[in-house]
C-alpha positions in Angstrom: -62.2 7.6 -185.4 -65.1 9.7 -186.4 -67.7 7.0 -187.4 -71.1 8.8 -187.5 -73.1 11.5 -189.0 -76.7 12.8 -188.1 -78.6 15.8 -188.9 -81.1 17.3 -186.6 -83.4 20.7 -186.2 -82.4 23.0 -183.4 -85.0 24.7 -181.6 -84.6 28.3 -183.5 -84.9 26.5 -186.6 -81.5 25.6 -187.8 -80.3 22.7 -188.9 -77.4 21.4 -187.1 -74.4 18.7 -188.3 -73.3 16.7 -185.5 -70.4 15.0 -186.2 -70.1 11.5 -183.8 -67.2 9.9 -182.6 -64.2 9.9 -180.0 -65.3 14.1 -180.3 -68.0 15.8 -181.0 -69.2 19.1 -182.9 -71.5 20.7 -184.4 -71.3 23.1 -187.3 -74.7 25.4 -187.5 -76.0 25.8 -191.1 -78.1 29.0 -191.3 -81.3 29.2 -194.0 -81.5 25.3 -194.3 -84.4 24.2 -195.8 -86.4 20.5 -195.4 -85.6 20.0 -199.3 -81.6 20.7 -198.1 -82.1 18.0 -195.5 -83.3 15.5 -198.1 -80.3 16.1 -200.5 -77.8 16.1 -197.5 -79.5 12.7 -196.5 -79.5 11.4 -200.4 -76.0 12.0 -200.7 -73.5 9.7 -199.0 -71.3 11.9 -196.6 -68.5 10.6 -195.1 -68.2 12.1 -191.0 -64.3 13.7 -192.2 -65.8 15.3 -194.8 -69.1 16.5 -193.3 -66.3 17.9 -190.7 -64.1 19.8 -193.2 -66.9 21.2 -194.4 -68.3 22.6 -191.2 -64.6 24.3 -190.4 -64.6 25.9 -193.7 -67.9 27.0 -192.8 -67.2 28.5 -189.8 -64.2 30.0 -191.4 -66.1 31.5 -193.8 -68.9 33.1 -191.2 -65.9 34.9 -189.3 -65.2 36.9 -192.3 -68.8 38.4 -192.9 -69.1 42.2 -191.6 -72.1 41.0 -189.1 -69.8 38.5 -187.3 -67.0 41.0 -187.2 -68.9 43.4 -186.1 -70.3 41.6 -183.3 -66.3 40.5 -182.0 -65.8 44.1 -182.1 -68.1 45.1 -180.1 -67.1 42.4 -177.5 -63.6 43.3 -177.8 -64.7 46.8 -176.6 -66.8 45.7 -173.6 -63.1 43.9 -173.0 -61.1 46.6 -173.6 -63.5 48.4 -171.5 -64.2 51.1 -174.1 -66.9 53.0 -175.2 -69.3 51.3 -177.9 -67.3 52.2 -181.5 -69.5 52.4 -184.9 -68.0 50.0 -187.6 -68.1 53.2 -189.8 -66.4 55.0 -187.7 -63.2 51.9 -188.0 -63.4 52.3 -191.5 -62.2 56.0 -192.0 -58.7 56.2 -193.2 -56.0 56.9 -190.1 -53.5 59.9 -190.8 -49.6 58.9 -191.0 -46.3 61.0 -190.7 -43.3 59.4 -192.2 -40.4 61.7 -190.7 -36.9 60.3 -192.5 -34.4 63.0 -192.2 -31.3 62.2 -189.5 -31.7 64.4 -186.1 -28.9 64.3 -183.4 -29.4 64.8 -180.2 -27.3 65.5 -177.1 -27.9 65.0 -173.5 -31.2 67.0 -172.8 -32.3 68.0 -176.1 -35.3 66.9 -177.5 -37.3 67.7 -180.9 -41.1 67.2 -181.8 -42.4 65.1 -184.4 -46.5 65.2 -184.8 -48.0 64.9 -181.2 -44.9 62.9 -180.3 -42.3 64.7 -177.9 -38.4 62.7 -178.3 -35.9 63.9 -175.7 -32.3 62.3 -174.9 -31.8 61.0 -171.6 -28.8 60.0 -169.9 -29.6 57.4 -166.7 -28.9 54.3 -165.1 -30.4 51.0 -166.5 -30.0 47.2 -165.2 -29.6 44.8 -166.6 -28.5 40.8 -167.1 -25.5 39.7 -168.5 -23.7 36.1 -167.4 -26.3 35.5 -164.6 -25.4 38.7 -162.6 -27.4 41.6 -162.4 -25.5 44.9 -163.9 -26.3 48.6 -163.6 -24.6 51.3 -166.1 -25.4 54.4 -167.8 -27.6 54.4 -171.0 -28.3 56.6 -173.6 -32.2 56.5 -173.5 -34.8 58.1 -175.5 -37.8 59.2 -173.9 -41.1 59.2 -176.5 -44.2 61.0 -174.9 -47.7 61.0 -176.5 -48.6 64.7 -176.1 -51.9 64.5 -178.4 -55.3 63.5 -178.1 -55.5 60.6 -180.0 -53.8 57.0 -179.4 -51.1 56.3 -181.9 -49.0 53.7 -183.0 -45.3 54.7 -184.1 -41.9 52.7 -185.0 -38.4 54.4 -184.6 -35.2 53.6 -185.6 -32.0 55.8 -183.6 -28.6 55.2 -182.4 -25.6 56.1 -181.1 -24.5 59.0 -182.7 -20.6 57.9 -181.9 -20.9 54.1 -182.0 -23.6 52.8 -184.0 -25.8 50.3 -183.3 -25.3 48.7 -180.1 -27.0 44.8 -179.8 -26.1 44.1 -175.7 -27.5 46.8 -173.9 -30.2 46.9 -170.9 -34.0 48.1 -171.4 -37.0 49.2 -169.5 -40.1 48.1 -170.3 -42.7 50.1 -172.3 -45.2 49.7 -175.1 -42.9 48.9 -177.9 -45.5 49.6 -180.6 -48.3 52.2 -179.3 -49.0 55.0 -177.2 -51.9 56.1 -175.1 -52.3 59.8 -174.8 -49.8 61.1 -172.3 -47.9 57.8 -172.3 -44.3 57.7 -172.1 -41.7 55.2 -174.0 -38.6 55.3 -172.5 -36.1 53.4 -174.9 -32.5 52.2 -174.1 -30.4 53.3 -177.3 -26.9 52.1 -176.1 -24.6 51.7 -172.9 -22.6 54.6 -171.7 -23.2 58.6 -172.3 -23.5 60.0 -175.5 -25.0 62.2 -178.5 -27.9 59.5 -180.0 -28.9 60.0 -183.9 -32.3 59.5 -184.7 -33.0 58.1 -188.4 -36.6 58.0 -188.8 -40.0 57.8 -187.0 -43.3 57.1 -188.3 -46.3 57.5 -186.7 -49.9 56.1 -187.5 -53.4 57.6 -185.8 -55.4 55.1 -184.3 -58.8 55.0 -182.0 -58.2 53.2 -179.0 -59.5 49.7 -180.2 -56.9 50.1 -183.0 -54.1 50.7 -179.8 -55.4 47.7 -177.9 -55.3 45.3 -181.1 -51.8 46.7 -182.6 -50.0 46.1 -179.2 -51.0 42.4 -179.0 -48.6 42.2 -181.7 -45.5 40.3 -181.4 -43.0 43.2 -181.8 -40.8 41.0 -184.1 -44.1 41.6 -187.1 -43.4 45.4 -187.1 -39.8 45.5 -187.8 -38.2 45.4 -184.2 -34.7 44.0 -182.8 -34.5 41.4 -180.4 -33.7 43.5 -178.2 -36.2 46.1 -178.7 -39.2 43.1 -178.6 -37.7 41.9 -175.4 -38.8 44.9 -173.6 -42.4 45.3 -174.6 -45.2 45.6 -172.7 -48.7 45.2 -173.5 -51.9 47.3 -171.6 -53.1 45.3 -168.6 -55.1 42.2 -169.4 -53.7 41.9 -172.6 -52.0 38.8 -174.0 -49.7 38.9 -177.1 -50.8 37.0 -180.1 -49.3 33.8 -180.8 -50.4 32.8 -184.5 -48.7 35.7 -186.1 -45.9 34.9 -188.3 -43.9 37.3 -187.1 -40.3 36.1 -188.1 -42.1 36.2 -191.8 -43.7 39.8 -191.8 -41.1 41.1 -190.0 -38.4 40.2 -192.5 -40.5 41.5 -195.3 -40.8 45.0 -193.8 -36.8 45.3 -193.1 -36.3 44.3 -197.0 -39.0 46.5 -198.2 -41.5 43.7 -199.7 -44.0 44.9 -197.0 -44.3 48.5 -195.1 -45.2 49.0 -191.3 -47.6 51.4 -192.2 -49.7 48.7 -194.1 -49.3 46.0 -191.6 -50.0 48.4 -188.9 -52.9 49.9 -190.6 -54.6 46.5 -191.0 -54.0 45.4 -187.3 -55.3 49.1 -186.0 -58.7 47.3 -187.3 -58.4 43.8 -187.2 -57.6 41.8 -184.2 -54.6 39.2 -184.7 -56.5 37.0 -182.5 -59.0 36.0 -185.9 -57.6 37.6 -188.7 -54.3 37.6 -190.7 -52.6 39.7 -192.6 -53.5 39.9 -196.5 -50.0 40.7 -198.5 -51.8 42.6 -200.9 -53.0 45.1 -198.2 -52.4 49.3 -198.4 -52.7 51.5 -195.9 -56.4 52.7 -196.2 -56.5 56.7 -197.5 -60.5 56.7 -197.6 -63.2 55.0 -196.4 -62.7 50.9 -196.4 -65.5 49.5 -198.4 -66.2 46.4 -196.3 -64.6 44.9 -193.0 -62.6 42.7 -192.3 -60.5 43.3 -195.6 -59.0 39.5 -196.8 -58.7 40.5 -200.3 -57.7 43.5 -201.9 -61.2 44.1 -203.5 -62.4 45.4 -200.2 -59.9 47.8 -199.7 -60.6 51.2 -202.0 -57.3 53.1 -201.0 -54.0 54.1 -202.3 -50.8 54.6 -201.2 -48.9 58.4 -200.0 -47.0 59.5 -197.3 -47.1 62.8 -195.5 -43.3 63.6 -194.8 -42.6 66.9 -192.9 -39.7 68.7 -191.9 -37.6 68.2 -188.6 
């Protein structure tokens, strides 16, 4: 049971809660003053409340723009990244929505924005009843030919037999690309002509790239199957506290658009900040980081379709 409060000065100045009992903590409160001392002392604060009131606290300092700023800038050094101006997250990132039906045989491949989409017919293992299985696969291979990183979500399948749920994989970066890196994405067993329904793509620095492929794959609209074969840049662990299930769900019946979700996550780390609902892709400059309300955001919506 918590069963005692005291308040002490820190050396820098600041007061500090400490909260006593089978745990401990401490919440710092910034700009105290002696005559805030005496009214904390007149009052009669109970330890669970002095508690809740140092986690809301905290909560609150992890949404101001200097304590963002400063996890960015550590989430660079981790990355291993060049430093990266908070301005510079703020500028709107371009997006291609490409919704037109392309088939492709064996061999042929077609361009959309800096990505390069070729059909591939090869072997792929797999499991099925405990054994391990090899069998031809239609495959499409996705290659970042540009400059910049980019996120990207595509939807294809057999041309002849649909969508095919059992079939093997190989593992790549579900949700982002690298320059020069290569998706190569199991479409269905056998040989065979693979229709391609729509691909978007979203612009991202290369913080943005790191963040959005800590995603579970689930939050941006993929299959089971398709999540199953992700994998994230070395060093990175997938974030656990996202609802994916829920966000996920809301993109495949339109409440929600991968473009917004992804948009917000190309700046935010889902390690410390959630998705807001209300969120739209950014088409100028963010006011204020992180966005958790909609006030903060001054953007509209607008996609940039182009032809096959």
């Amino acid at each position: 049971m918590l069963d005692a409060l005291r308040l002490r000065w820190g050396m820098t100045g600041v007061l500090i809660l400490e909260v006593i009992g089978v745990g401990y903590c401490e919440a710092y409160l910034t700009q105290a003053s002696e005559s805030t001392v005496a009214e904390l002392m007149r009052q009669q604060v109970s330890a669970r409340e002095a508690q809740s009131a140092a986690i809301e606290h905290r909560v609150d300092l992890e949404l101001t723009p200097l304590y963002f700023e400063a996890n960015i800038q550590k989430d660079l050094q981790r990355f291993g990244l060049e430093h990266l101006k908070l301005e510079t997250i703020k500028k709107p990132n371009s997006w291609t929505s490409w919704k037109r039906s392309r088939t492709l045989a064996p061999g042929s491949d077609f361009r959309v924005g800096p990505l390069q989409i070729k059909a591939v017919i090869d072997k792929v293992s797999y499991q099925r009843a405990g054994a391990t299985l090899t069998a031809r696969h239609s495959l499409l291979y996705v290659q970042n030919t540009g400059k910049q990183h980019v996120a990207y979500f595509l939807r294809a399948r057999s041309a002849s037999r649909g969508e095919c749920q059992f079939r093997g994989t190989r593992r790549h970066n579900v949700l982002a690309l690298a320059p020069q890196e290569r998706a190569e994405i199991s479409i269905c067993a056998g040989s065979g002509a693979i229709r391609v329904h729509e691909l978007q793509i979203l612009e991202v620095s290369a913080l943005g790239y790191n963040y959005i492929s800590q995603l579970p794959p689930q939050a941006l609209g993929h299959d089971p199957a398709s999540s199953s074969s992700h994998t994230l840049p070395r060093g990175l662990e997938s974030c656990s506290q996202v609802p994916a299930e829920k966000i996920g769900k809301e993109i495949e019946d339109g409440t929600l658009r991968w473009v917004d979700v992804t948009d917000f996550y190309s700046r935010h780390s889902c390690e410390r900040v959630q998705f807001p609902g209300d969120y739209k892709r950014a088409t100028s400059a963010i006011l204020e980081l992180p966005v958790f309300k909609s006030e903060l955001l001054h953007s509209s919506t607008g996609e940039k379709p182009i032809a096959p």
